[in-house]
Steps between C-alpha positions, in 0.01 A plus 500: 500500500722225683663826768144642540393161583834416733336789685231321636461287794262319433628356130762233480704465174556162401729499191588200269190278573211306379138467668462126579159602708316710624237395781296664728167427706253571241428821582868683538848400348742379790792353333677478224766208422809579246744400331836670442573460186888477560559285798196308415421576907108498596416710784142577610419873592207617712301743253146716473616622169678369204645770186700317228705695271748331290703837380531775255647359198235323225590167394549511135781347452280203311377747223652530138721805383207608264327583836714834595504584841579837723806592658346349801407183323168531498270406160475841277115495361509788261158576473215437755465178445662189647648380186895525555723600179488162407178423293250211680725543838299708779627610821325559837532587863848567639699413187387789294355695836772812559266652756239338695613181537171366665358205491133638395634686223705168368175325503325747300824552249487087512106561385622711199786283388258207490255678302768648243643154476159360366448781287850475355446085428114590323722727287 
């Protein structure tokens, strides 16, 4: 995604930042102030657009061993369901998302883990 994007002229990359703000006229987006995240430099950059995208590999890290994971480290859910391998833990969105990876279909997983998670507690 990152060469295809290098591609274009009208993108600029900006790796290893935060958003501090992003302002505009009230109409349009016109700037965007950030942060990078390893000089701890602010720089302000004249924008229409703004696409964040933090990267490819799900943050699990936190989760216990019961909850096994894929080669790739995302969250296996063995059935359809968001309930991971480890009973009253659900998973949702890009941690147990091998495909998509989209932020409407990690709202609607989000959806489903909520409503398993109550059902599991009334059990």
């Amino acid at each position: 995604m990152q060469e295809k994007l290098k591609t274009l002229t009208n993108v600029t990359i900006v790796y290893n930042s935060a958003v501090e703000l992003i302002e505009g006229d009230g109409v349009e987006m016109t700037q965007v102030v950030v942060k990078d995240t390893k000089t701890g430099v602010v720089t302000t950059l004249q924008a229409k657009g703004l696409f964040l995208a933090v990267g490819h590999v799900p943050n699990t890290a936190f989760c216990p061993s019961s909850v096994e994971r894929l080669a790739n480290g995302t969250i296996l859910l063995p059935t359809r369901s968001q309930q991971t391998t480890c009973p009253g833990i659900f998973a949702a969105g890009d941690v147990a998302d091998n495909t998509y990876r989209q932020a409407c279909i990690a709202a609607g997983s989000g959806a489903q883990a909520a409503l398993e998670a109550v059902a599991y507690m009334r059990r």
